[in-house]
C-alpha positions in Angstrom: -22.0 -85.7 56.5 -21.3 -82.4 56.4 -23.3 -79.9 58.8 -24.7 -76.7 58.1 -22.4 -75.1 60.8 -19.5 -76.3 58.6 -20.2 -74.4 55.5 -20.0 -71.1 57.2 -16.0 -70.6 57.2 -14.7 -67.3 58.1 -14.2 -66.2 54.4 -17.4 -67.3 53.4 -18.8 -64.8 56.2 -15.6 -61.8 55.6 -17.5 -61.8 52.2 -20.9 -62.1 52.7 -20.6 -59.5 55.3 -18.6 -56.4 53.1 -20.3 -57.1 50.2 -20.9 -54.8 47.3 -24.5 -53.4 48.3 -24.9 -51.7 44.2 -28.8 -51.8 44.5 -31.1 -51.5 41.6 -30.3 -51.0 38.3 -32.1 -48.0 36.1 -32.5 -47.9 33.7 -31.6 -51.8 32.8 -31.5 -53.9 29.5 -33.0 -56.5 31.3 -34.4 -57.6 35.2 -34.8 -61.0 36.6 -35.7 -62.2 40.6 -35.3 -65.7 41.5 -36.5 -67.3 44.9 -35.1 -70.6 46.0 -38.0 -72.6 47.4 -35.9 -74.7 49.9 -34.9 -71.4 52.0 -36.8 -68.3 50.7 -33.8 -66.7 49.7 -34.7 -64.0 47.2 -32.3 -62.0 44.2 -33.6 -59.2 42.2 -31.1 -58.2 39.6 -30.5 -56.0 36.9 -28.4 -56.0 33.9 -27.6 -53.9 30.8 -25.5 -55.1 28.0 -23.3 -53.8 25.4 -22.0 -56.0 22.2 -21.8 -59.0 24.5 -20.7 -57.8 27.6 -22.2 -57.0 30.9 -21.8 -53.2 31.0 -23.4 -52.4 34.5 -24.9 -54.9 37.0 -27.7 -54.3 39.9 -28.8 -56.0 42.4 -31.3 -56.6 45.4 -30.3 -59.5 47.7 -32.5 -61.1 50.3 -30.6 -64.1 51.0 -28.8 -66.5 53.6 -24.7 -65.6 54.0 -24.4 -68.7 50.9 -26.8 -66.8 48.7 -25.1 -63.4 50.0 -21.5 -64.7 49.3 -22.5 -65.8 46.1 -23.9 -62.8 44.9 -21.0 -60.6 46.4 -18.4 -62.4 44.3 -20.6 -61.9 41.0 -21.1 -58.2 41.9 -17.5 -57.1 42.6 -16.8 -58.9 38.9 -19.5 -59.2 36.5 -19.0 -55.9 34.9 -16.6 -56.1 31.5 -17.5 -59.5 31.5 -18.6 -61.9 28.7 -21.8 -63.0 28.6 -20.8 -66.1 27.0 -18.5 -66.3 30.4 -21.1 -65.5 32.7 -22.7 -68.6 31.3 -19.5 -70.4 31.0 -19.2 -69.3 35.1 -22.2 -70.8 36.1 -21.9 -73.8 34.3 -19.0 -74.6 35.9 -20.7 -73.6 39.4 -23.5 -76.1 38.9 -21.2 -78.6 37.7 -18.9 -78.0 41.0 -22.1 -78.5 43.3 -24.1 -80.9 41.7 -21.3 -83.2 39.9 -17.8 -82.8 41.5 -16.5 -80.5 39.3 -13.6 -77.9 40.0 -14.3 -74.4 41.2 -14.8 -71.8 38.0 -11.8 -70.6 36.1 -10.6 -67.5 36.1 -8.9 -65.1 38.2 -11.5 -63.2 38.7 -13.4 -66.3 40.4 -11.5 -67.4 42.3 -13.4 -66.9 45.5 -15.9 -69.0 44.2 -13.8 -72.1 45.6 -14.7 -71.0 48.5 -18.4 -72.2 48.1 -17.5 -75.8 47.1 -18.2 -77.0 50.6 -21.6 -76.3 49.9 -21.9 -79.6 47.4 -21.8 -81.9 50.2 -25.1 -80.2 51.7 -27.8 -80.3 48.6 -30.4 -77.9 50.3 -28.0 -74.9 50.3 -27.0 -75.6 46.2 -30.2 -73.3 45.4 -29.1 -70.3 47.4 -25.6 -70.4 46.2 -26.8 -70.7 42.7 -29.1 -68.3 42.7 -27.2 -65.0 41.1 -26.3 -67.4 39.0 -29.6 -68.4 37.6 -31.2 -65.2 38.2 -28.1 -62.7 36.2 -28.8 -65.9 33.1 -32.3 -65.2 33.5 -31.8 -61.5 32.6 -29.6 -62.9 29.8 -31.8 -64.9 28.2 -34.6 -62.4 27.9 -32.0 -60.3 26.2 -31.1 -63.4 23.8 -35.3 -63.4 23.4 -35.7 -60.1 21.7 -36.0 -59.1 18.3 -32.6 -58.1 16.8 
């Protein structure tokens, strides 16, 4: 069993602890917050979008150094990107938590391996995945509107 003390490697922390701080987002296309219910850990972000890609990315960040890691990766690179591979990204995030899977493709990503420690202790997979679901969130209310 893996402990809690174990996910907390010194990467995990060198990134959590100089992450991007960009703040709120305004105006935004869209805004989403997200609080995981196992931990409290709380994400506020902001988005705006351009022909399918994320043109400019906010955030506010309450969260455990999991959460906080997690949402420092996607704010140093979510701008220019896809949102087909945003989606694409968190798919394969859930899939590397919750079923095994490899860490997300891409350069760009790849200090999301980093986090895959965390799929031997279920409690933390909310926090980690909570940029995640919170920056699809934003997404999907985009998808929602009228053309």
């Amino acid at each position: 069993m893996v402990e809690l003390s174990d996910l907390y490697s010194e990467r995990i922390l060198e990134i959590a602890g100089n992450q991007p701080r960009p703040g709120r987002l305004v105006p935004a296309d869209a805004s989403a917050r997200r609080v995981s219910r196992v931990c409290g850990s709380l994400i506020e972000v902001d988005v705006r979008v351009e022909d399918g890609i994320i043109t400019a990315y906010g955030h506010d960040v309450q969260a455990c150094a999991l959460g906080q890691t997690s949402a420092a990766i996607v704010a140093a690179h979510v701008t220019g990107v896809s949102t087909s591979e945003f989606r694409r990204v968190r798919a394969e995030m859930t899939a590397m938590l919750k079923a095994d899977g490899p860490p997300p493709a891409g350069e760009r990503w790849v200090d999301l391996k980093y986090l895959e420690p965390v799929r031997d202790y279920r409690p933390r997979h909310a926090s980690t995945l909570l940029v995640f679901d919170a920056v699809c969130d934003a997404l999907d209310q985009l998808d929602a509107r009228p053309a």
